[in-house]
Backbone atoms as SQL, in Angstrom:
CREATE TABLE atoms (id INTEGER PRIMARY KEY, chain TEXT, resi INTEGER, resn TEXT, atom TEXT, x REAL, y REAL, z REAL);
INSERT INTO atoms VALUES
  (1, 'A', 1, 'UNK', 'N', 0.789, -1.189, 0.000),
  (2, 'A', 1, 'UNK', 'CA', 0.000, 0.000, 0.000),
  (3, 'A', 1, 'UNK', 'C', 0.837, 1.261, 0.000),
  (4, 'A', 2, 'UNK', 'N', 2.012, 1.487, -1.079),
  (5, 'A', 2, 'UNK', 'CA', 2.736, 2.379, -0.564),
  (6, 'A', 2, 'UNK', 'C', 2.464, 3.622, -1.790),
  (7, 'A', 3, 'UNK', 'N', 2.715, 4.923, -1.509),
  (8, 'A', 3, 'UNK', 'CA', 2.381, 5.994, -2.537),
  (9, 'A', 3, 'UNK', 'C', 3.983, 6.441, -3.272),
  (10, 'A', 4, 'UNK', 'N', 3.614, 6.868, -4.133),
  (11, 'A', 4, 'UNK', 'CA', 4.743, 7.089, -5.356),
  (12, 'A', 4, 'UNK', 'C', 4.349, 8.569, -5.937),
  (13, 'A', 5, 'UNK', 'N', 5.054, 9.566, -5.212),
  (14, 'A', 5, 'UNK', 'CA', 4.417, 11.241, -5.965),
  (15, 'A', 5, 'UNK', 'C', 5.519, 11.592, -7.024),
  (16, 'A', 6, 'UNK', 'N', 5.272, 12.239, -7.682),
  (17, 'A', 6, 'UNK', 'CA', 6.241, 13.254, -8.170),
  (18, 'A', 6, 'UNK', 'C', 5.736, 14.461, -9.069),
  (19, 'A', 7, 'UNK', 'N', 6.468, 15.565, -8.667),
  (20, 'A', 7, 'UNK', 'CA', 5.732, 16.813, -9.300),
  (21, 'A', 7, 'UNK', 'C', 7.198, 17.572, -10.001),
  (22, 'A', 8, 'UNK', 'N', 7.592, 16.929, -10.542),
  (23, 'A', 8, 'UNK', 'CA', 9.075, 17.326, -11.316),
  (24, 'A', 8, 'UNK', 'C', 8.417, 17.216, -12.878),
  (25, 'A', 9, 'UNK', 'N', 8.970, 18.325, -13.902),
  (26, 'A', 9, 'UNK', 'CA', 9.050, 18.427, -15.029),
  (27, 'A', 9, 'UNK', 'C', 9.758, 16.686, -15.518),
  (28, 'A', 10, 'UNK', 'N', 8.705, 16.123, -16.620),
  (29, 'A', 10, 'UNK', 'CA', 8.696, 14.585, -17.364),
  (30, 'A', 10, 'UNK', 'C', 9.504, 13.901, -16.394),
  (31, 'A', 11, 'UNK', 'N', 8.349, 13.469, -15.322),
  (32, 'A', 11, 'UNK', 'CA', 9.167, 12.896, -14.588),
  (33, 'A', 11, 'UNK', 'C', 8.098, 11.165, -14.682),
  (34, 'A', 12, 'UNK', 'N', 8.399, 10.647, -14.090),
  (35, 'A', 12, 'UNK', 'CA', 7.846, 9.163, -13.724),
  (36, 'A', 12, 'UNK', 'C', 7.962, 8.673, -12.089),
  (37, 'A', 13, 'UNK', 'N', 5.940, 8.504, -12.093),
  (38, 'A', 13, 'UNK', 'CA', 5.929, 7.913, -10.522),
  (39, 'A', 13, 'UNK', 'C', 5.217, 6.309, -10.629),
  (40, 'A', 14, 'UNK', 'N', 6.336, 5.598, -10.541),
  (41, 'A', 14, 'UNK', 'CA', 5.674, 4.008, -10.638),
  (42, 'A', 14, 'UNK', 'C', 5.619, 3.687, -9.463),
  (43, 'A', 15, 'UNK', 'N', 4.322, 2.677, -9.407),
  (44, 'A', 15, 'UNK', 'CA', 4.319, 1.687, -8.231),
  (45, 'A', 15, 'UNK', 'C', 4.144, 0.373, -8.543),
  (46, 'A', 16, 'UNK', 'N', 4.359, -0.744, -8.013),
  (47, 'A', 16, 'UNK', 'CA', 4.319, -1.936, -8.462),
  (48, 'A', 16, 'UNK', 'C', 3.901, -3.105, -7.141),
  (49, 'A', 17, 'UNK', 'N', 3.138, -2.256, -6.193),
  (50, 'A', 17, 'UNK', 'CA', 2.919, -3.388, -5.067),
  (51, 'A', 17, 'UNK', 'C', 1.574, -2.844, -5.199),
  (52, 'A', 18, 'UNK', 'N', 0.508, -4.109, -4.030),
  (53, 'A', 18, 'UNK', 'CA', -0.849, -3.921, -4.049),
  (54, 'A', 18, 'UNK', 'C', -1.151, -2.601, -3.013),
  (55, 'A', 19, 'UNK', 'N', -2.601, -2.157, -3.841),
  (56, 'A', 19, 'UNK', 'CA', -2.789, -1.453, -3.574),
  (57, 'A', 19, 'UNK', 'C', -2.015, 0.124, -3.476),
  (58, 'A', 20, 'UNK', 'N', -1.677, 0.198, -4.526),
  (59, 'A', 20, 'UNK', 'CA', -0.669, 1.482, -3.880),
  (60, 'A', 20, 'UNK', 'C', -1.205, 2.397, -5.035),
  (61, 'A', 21, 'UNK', 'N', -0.633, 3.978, -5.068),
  (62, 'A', 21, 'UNK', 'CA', -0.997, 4.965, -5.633),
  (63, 'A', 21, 'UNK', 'C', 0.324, 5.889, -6.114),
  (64, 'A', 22, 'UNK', 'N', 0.247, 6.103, -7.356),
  (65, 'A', 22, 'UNK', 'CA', 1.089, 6.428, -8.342),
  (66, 'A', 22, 'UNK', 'C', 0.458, 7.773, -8.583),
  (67, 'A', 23, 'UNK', 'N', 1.161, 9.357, -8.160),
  (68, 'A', 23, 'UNK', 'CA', 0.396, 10.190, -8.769),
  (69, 'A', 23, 'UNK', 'C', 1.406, 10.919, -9.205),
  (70, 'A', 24, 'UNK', 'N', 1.314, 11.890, -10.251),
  (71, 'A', 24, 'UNK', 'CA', 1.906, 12.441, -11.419),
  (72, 'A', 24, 'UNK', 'C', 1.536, 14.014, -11.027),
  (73, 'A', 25, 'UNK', 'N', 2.244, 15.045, -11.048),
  (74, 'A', 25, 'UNK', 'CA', 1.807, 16.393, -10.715),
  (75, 'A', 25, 'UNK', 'C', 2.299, 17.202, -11.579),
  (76, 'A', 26, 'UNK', 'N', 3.660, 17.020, -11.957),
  (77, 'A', 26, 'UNK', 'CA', 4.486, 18.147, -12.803),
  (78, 'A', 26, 'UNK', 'C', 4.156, 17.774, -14.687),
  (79, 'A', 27, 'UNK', 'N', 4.126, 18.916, -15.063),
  (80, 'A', 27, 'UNK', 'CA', 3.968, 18.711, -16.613),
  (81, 'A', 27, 'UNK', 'C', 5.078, 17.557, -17.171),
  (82, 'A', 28, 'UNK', 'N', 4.050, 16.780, -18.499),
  (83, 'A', 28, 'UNK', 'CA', 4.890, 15.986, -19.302),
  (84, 'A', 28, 'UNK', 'C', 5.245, 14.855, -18.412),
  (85, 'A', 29, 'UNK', 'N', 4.436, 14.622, -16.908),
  (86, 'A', 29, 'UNK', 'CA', 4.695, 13.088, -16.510),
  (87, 'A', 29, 'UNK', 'C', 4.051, 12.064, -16.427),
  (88, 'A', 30, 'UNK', 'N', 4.414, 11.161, -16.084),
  (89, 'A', 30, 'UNK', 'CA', 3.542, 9.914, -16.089),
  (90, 'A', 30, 'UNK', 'C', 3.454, 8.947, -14.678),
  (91, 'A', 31, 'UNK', 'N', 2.035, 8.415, -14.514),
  (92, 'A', 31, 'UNK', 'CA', 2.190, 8.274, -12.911),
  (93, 'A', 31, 'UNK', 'C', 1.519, 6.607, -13.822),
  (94, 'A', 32, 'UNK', 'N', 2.110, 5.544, -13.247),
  (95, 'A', 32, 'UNK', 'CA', 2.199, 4.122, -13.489),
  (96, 'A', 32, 'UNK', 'C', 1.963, 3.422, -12.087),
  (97, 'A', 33, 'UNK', 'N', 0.867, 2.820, -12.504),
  (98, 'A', 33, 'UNK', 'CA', -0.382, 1.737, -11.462),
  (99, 'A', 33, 'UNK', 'C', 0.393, 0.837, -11.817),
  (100, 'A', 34, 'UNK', 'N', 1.133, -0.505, -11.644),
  (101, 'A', 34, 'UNK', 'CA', 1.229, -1.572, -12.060),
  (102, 'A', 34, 'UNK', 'C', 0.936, -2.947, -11.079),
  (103, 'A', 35, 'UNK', 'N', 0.587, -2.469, -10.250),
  (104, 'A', 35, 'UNK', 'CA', 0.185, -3.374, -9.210),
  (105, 'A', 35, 'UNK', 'C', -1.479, -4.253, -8.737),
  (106, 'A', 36, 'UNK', 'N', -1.499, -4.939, -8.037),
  (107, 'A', 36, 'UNK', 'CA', -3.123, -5.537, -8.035),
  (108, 'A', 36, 'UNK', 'C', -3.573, -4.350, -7.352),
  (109, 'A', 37, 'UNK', 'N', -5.247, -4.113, -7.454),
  (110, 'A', 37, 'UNK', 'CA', -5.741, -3.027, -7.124),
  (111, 'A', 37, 'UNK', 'C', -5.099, -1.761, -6.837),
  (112, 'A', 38, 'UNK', 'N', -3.938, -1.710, -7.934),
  (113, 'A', 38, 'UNK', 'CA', -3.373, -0.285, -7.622),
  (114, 'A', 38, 'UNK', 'C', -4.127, 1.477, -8.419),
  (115, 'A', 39, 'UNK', 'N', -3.373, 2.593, -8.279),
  (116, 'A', 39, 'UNK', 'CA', -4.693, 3.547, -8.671),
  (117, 'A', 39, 'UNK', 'C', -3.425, 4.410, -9.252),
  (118, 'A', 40, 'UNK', 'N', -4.448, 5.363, -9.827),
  (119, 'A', 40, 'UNK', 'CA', -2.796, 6.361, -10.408),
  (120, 'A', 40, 'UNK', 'C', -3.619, 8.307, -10.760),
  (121, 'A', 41, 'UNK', 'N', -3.359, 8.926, -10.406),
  (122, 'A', 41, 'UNK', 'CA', -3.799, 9.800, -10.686),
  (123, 'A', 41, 'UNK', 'C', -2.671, 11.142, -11.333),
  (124, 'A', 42, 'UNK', 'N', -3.169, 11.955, -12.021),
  (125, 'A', 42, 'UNK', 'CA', -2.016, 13.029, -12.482),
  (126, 'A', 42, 'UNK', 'C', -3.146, 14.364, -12.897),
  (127, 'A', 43, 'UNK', 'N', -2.053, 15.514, -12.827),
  (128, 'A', 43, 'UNK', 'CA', -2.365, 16.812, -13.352),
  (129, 'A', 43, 'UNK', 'C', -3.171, 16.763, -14.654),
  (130, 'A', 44, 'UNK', 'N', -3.408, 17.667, -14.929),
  (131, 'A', 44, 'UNK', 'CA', -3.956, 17.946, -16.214),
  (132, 'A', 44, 'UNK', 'C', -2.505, 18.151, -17.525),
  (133, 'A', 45, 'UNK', 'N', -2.830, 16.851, -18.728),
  (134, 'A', 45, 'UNK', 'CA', -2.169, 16.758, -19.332),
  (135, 'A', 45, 'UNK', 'C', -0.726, 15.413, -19.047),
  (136, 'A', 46, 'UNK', 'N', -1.009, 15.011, -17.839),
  (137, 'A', 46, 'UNK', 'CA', -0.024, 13.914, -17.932),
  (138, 'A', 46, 'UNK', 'C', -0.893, 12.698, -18.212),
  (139, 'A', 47, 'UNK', 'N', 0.181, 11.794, -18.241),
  (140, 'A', 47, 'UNK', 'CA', -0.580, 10.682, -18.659),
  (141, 'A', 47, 'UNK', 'C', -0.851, 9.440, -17.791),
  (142, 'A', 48, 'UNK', 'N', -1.667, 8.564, -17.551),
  (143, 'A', 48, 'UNK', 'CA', -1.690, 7.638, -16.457),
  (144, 'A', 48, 'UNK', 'C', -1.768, 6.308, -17.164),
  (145, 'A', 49, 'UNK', 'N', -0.634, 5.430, -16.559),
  (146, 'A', 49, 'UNK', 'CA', -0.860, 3.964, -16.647),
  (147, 'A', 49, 'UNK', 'C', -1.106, 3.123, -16.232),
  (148, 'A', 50, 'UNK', 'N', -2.002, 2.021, -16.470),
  (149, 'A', 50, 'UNK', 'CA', -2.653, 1.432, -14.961),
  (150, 'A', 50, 'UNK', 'C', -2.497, -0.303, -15.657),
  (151, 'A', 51, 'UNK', 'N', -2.042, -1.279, -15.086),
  (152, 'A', 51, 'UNK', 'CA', -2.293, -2.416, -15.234),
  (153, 'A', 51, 'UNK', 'C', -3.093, -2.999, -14.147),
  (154, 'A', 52, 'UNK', 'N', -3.696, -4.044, -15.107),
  (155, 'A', 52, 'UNK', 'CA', -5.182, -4.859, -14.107),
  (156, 'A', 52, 'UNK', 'C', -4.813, -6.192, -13.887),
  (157, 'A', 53, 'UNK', 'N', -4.535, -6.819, -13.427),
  (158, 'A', 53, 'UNK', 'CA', -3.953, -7.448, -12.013),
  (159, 'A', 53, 'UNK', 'C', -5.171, -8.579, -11.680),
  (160, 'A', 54, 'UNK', 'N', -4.682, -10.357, -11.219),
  (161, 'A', 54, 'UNK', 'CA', -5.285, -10.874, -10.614),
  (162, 'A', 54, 'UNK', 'C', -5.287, -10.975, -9.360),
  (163, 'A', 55, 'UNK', 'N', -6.121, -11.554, -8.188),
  (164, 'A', 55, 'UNK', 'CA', -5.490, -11.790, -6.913),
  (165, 'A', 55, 'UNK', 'C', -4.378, -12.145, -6.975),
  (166, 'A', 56, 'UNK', 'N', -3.893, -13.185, -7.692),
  (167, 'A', 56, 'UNK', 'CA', -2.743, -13.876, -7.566),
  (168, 'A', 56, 'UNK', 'C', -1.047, -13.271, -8.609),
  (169, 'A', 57, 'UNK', 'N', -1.371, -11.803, -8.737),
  (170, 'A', 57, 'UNK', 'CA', -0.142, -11.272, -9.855),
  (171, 'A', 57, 'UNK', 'C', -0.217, -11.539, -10.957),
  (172, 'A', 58, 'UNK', 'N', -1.165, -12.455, -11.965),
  (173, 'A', 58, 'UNK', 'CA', -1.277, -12.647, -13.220),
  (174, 'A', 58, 'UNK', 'C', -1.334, -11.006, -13.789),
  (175, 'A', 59, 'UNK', 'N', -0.974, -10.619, -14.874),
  (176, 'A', 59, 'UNK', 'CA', -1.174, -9.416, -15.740),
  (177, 'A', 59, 'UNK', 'C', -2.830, -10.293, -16.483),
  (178, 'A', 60, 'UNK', 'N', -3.387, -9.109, -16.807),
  (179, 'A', 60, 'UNK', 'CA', -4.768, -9.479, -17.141),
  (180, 'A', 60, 'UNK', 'C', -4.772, -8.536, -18.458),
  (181, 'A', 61, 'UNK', 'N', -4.401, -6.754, -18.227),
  (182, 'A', 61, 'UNK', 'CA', -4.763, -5.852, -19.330),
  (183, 'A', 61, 'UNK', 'C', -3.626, -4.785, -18.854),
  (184, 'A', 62, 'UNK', 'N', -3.081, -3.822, -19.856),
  (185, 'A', 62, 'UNK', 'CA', -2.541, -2.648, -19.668),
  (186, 'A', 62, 'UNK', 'C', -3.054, -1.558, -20.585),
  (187, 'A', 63, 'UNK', 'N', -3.545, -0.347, -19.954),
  (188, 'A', 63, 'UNK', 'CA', -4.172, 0.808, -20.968),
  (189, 'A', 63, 'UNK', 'C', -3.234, 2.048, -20.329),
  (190, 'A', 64, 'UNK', 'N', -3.354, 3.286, -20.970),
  (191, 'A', 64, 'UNK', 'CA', -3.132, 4.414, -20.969),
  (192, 'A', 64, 'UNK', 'C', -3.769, 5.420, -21.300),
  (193, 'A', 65, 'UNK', 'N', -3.867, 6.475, -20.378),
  (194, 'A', 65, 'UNK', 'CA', -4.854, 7.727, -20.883),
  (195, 'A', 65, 'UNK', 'C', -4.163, 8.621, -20.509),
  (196, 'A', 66, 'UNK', 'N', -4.416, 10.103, -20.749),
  (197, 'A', 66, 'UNK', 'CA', -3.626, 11.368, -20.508),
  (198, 'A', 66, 'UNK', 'C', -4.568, 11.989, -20.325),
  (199, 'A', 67, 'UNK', 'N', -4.904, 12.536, -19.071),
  (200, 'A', 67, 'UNK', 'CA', -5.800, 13.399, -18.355),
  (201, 'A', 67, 'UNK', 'C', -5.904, 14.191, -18.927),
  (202, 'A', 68, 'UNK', 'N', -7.577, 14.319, -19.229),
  (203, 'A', 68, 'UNK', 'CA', -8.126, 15.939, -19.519),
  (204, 'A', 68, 'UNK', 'C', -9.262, 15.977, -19.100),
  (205, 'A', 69, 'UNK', 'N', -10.191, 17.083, -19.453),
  (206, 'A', 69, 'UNK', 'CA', -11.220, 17.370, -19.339),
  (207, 'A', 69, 'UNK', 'C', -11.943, 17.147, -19.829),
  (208, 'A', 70, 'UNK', 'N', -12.283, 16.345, -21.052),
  (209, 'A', 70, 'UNK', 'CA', -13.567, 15.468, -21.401),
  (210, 'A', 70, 'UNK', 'C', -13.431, 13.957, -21.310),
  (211, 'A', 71, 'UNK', 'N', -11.905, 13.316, -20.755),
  (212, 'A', 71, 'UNK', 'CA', -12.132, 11.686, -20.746),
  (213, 'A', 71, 'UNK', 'C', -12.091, 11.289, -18.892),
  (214, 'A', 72, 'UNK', 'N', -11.513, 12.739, -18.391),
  (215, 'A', 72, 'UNK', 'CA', -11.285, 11.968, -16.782),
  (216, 'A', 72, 'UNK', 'C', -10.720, 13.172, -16.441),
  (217, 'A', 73, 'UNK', 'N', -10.634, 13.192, -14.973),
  (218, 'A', 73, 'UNK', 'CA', -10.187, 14.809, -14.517),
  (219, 'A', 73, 'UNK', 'C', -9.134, 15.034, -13.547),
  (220, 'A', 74, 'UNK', 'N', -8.300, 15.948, -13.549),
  (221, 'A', 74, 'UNK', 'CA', -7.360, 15.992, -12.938),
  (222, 'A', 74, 'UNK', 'C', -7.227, 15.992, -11.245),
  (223, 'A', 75, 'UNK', 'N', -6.270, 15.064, -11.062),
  (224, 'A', 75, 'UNK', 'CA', -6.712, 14.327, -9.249),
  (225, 'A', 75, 'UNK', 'C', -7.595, 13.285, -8.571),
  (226, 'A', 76, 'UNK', 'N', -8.264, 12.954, -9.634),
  (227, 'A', 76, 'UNK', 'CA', -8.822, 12.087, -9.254),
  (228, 'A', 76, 'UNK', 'C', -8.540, 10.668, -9.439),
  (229, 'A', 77, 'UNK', 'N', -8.241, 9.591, -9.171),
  (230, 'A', 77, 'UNK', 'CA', -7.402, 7.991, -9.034),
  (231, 'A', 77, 'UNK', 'C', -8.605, 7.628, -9.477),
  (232, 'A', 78, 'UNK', 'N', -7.602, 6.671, -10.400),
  (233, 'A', 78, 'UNK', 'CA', -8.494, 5.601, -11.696),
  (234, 'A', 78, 'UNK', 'C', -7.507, 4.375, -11.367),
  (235, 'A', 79, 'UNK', 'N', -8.536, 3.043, -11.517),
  (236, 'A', 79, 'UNK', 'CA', -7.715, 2.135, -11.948),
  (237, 'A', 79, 'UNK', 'C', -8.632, 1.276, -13.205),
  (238, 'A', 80, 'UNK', 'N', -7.888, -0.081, -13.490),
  (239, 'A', 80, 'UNK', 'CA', -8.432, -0.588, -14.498),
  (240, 'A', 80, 'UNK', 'C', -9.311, -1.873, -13.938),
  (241, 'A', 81, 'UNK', 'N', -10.184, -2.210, -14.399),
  (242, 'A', 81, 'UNK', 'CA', -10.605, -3.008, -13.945),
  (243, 'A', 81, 'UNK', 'C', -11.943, -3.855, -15.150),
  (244, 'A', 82, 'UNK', 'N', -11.601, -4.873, -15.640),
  (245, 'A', 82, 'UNK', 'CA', -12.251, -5.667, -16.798),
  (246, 'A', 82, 'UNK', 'C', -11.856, -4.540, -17.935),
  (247, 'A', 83, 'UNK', 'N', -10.719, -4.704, -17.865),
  (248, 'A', 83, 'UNK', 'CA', -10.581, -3.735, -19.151),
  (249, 'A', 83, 'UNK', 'C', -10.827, -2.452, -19.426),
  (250, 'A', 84, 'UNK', 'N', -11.418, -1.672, -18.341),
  (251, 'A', 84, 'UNK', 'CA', -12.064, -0.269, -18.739),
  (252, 'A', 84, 'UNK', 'C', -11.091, 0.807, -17.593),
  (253, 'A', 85, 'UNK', 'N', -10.962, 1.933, -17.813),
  (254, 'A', 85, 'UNK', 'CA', -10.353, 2.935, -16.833),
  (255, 'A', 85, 'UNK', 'C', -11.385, 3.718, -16.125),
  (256, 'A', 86, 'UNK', 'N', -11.493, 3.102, -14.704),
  (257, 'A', 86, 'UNK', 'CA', -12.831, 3.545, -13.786),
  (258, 'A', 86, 'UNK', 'C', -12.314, 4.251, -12.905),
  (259, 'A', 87, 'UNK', 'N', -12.812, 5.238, -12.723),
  (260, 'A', 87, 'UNK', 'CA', -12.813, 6.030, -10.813),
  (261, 'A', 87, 'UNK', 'C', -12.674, 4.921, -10.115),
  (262, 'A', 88, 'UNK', 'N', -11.376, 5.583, -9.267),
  (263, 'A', 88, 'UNK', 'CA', -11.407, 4.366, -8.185),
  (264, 'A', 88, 'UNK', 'C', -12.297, 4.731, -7.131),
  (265, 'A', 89, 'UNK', 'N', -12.590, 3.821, -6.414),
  (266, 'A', 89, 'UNK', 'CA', -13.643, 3.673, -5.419),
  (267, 'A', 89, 'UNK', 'C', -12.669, 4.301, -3.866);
Protein backbone atom coordinates (compact mmCIF):
# COMPACT_ATOMS: atom_id res chain seq x y z
CA UNK A 1 0.00 0.00 0.00
CA UNK A 2 2.74 2.38 -0.56
CA UNK A 3 2.38 5.99 -2.54
CA UNK A 4 4.74 7.09 -5.36
CA UNK A 5 4.42 11.24 -5.96
CA UNK A 6 6.24 13.25 -8.17
CA UNK A 7 5.73 16.81 -9.30
CA UNK A 8 9.08 17.33 -11.32
CA UNK A 9 9.05 18.43 -15.03
CA UNK A 10 8.70 14.58 -17.36
CA UNK A 11 9.17 12.90 -14.59
CA UNK A 12 7.85 9.16 -13.72
CA UNK A 13 5.93 7.91 -10.52
CA UNK A 14 5.67 4.01 -10.64
CA UNK A 15 4.32 1.69 -8.23
CA UNK A 16 4.32 -1.94 -8.46
CA UNK A 17 2.92 -3.39 -5.07
CA UNK A 18 -0.85 -3.92 -4.05
CA UNK A 19 -2.79 -1.45 -3.57
CA UNK A 20 -0.67 1.48 -3.88
CA UNK A 21 -1.00 4.97 -5.63
CA UNK A 22 1.09 6.43 -8.34
CA UNK A 23 0.40 10.19 -8.77
CA UNK A 24 1.91 12.44 -11.42
CA UNK A 25 1.81 16.39 -10.72
CA UNK A 26 4.49 18.15 -12.80
CA UNK A 27 3.97 18.71 -16.61
CA UNK A 28 4.89 15.99 -19.30
CA UNK A 29 4.69 13.09 -16.51
CA UNK A 30 3.54 9.91 -16.09
CA UNK A 31 2.19 8.27 -12.91
CA UNK A 32 2.20 4.12 -13.49
CA UNK A 33 -0.38 1.74 -11.46
CA UNK A 34 1.23 -1.57 -12.06
CA UNK A 35 0.19 -3.37 -9.21
CA UNK A 36 -3.12 -5.54 -8.04
CA UNK A 37 -5.74 -3.03 -7.12
CA UNK A 38 -3.37 -0.28 -7.62
CA UNK A 39 -4.69 3.55 -8.67
CA UNK A 40 -2.80 6.36 -10.41
CA UNK A 41 -3.80 9.80 -10.69
CA UNK A 42 -2.02 13.03 -12.48
CA UNK A 43 -2.36 16.81 -13.35
CA UNK A 44 -3.96 17.95 -16.21
CA UNK A 45 -2.17 16.76 -19.33
CA UNK A 46 -0.02 13.91 -17.93
CA UNK A 47 -0.58 10.68 -18.66
CA UNK A 48 -1.69 7.64 -16.46
CA UNK A 49 -0.86 3.96 -16.65
CA UNK A 50 -2.65 1.43 -14.96
CA UNK A 51 -2.29 -2.42 -15.23
CA UNK A 52 -5.18 -4.86 -14.11
CA UNK A 53 -3.95 -7.45 -12.01
CA UNK A 54 -5.29 -10.87 -10.61
CA UNK A 55 -5.49 -11.79 -6.91
CA UNK A 56 -2.74 -13.88 -7.57
CA UNK A 57 -0.14 -11.27 -9.85
CA UNK A 58 -1.28 -12.65 -13.22
CA UNK A 59 -1.17 -9.42 -15.74
CA UNK A 60 -4.77 -9.48 -17.14
CA UNK A 61 -4.76 -5.85 -19.33
CA UNK A 62 -2.54 -2.65 -19.67
CA UNK A 63 -4.17 0.81 -20.97
CA UNK A 64 -3.13 4.41 -20.97
CA UNK A 65 -4.85 7.73 -20.88
CA UNK A 66 -3.63 11.37 -20.51
CA UNK A 67 -5.80 13.40 -18.36
CA UNK A 68 -8.13 15.94 -19.52
CA UNK A 69 -11.22 17.37 -19.34
CA UNK A 70 -13.57 15.47 -21.40
CA UNK A 71 -12.13 11.69 -20.75
CA UNK A 72 -11.29 11.97 -16.78
CA UNK A 73 -10.19 14.81 -14.52
CA UNK A 74 -7.36 15.99 -12.94
CA UNK A 75 -6.71 14.33 -9.25
CA UNK A 76 -8.82 12.09 -9.25
CA UNK A 77 -7.40 7.99 -9.03
CA UNK A 78 -8.49 5.60 -11.70
CA UNK A 79 -7.72 2.13 -11.95
CA UNK A 80 -8.43 -0.59 -14.50
CA UNK A 81 -10.60 -3.01 -13.94
CA UNK A 82 -12.25 -5.67 -16.80
CA UNK A 83 -10.58 -3.73 -19.15
CA UNK A 84 -12.06 -0.27 -18.74
CA UNK A 85 -10.35 2.94 -16.83
CA UNK A 86 -12.83 3.55 -13.79
CA UNK A 87 -12.81 6.03 -10.81
CA UNK A 88 -11.41 4.37 -8.19
CA UNK A 89 -13.64 3.67 -5.42
Amino acid sequence: GSTAVTTGYRSVAATSGEECIASAEGEHSIALAGGYLSRARGALGCWLVLAERDRYGALLDVRAVRVDVETNNAGVSYTLRDGEIVEAE
